[in-house]
C-alpha positions in Angstrom: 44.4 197.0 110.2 43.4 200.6 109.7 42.8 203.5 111.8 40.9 206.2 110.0 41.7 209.3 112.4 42.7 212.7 113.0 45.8 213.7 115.5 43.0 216.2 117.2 40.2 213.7 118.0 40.3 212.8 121.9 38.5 209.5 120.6 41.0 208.8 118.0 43.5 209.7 120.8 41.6 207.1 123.3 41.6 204.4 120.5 45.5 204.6 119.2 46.9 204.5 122.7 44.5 201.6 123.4 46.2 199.9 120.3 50.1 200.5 121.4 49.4 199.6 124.9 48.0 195.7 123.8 50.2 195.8 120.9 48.2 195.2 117.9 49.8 197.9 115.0 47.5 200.0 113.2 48.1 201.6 109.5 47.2 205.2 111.2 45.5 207.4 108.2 44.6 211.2 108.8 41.7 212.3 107.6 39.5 216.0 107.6 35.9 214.6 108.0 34.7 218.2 106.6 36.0 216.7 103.5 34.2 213.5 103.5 37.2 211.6 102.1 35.7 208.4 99.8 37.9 205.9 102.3 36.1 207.2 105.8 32.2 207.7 103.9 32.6 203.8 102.3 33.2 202.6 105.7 31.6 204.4 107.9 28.3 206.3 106.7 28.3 209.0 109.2 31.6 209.9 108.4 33.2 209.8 111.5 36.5 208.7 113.2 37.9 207.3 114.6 36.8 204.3 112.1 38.9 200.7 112.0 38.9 199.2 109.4 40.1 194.9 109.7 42.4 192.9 107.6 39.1 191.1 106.3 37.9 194.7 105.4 35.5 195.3 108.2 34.5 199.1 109.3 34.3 199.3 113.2 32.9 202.6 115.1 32.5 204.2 116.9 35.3 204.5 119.5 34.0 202.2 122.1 32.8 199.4 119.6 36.7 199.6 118.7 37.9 199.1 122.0 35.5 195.9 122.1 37.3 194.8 119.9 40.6 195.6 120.0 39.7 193.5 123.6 39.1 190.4 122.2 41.9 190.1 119.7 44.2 191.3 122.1 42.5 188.2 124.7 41.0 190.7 127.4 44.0 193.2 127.6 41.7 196.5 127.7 39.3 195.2 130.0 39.5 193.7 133.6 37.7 189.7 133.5 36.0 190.2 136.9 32.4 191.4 136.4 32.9 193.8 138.9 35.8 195.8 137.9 35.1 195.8 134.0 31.9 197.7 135.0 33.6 200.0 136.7 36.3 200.4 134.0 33.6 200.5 131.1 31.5 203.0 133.6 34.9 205.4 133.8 35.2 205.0 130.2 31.3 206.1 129.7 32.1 209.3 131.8 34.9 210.1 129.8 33.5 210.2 126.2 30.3 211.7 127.9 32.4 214.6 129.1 33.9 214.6 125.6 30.7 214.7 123.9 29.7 217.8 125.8 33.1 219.6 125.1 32.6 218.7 121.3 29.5 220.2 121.4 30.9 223.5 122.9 33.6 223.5 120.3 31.2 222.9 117.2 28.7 225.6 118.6 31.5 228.0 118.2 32.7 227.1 115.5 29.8 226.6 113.0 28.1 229.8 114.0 29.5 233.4 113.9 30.0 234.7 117.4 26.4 237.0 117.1 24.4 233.4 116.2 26.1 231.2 119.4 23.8 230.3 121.6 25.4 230.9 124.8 22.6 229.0 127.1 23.4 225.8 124.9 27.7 226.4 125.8 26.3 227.2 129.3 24.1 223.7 129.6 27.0 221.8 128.1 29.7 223.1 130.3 27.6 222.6 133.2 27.2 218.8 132.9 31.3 219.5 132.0 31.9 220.8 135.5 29.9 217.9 137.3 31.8 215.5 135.5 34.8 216.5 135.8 33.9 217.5 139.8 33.0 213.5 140.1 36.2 212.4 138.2 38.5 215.0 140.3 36.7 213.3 144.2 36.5 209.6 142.9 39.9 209.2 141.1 40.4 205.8 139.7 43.0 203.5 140.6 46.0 203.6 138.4 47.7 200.5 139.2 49.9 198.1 136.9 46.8 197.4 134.7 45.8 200.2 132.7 42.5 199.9 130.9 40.0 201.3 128.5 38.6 203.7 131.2 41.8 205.0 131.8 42.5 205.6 128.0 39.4 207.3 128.0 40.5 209.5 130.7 43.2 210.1 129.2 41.7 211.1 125.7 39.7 213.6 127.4 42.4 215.3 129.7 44.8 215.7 126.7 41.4 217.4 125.0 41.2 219.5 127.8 44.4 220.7 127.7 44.7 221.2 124.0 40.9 223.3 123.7 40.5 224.5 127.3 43.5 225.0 128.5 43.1 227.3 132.1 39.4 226.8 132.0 39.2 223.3 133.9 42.2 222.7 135.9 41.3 225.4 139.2 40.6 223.1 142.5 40.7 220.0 140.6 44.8 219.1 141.9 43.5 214.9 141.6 42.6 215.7 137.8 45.4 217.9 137.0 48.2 215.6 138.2 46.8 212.5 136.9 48.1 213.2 133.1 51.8 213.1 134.6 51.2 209.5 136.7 49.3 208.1 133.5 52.5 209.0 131.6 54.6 207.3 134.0 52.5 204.1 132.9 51.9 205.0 129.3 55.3 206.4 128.1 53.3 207.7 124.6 50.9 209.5 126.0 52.5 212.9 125.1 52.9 212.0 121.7 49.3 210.2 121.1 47.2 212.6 123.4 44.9 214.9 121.4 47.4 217.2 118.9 46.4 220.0 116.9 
């Protein structure tokens, strides 16, 4: 199978340590989506990654339709079986990528405007709903026990975003959220090397 990705992308992050930690080996291809490589826009019509592509040649996105999947061929080894506790992992994972989304936005708002065009109420809205996610994360901690799952890779995507785009802008009073990317390592040995890289 094939990962279309780039070493940046907390999603691409959340999906290639999902991968390793269930064991299913991904041919990992970079690729600049500014570009619109032919590979990424044949498979995926928005043009965004991460996108797998399967041994039978079909595209899968976005991020969480990949982890769906890379559950069931890996027989339920991203997602708890009980009812109960797979809503609360696919919940953590929703928070995640929805604090993601509003960090993305932040970063694109930026980045596509010169600094006289950025519309600083839109950064402001944005890193609100930030701050109240991350607020509920830091009080309601999820349990890191011998069974990681695709909340916790989520988490994990969006922490290592953190500290790569806003580093000293999120971490003050949050001490749960801060040390949680050391006792996630201590489960996930890669994390350092798949978290989001520039």
């Amino acid at each position: 199978m094939k990962l279309l990705y780039a070493p940046a992308s907390p999603y691409s992050s959340k999906v290639r340590m999902a991968a390793r930690h269930v064991g299913i080996t991904l041919e990992e291809i970079k690729v600049d989506t500014n570009a619109n490589p032919a590979e990424l826009v044949e498979n995926n019509p928005l043009g965004k990654i991460p996108t797998l592509i399967t041994d039978e040649g079909q595209a899968i996105y976005d991020s969480r339709a990949i982890m769906q999947y890379l559950n069931r061929v890996s027989d339920g080894g991203l997602y708890p079986k009980k009812a109960e506790k797979r809503t609360e992992a696919e919940v953590l994972e929703a928070l995640a990528d929805g604090i993601t989304d509003c960090l993305l936005a932040i970063v694109y708002e930026k980045r596509s405007h010169p600094p006289e065009k950025v519309h600083q109420p839109w950064i402001d809205r944005q890193w609100e709903k930030v701050t109240r996610g991350l607020d509920h994360l830091n009080a309601n901690m999820p349990k890191t026990g011998k069974k990681l799952n695709g909340g916790h890779f989520a988490m994990a995507g969006l922490i290592g975003y953190l500290m790569l785009r806003f580093p000293g802008e999120w971490e003050d009073g949050r001490v749960e959220l801060t040390a949680w990317p050391a006792r996630f390592a201590e489960k996930f040995e890669q994390y350092q090397t798949l978290r989001p890289q520039a």
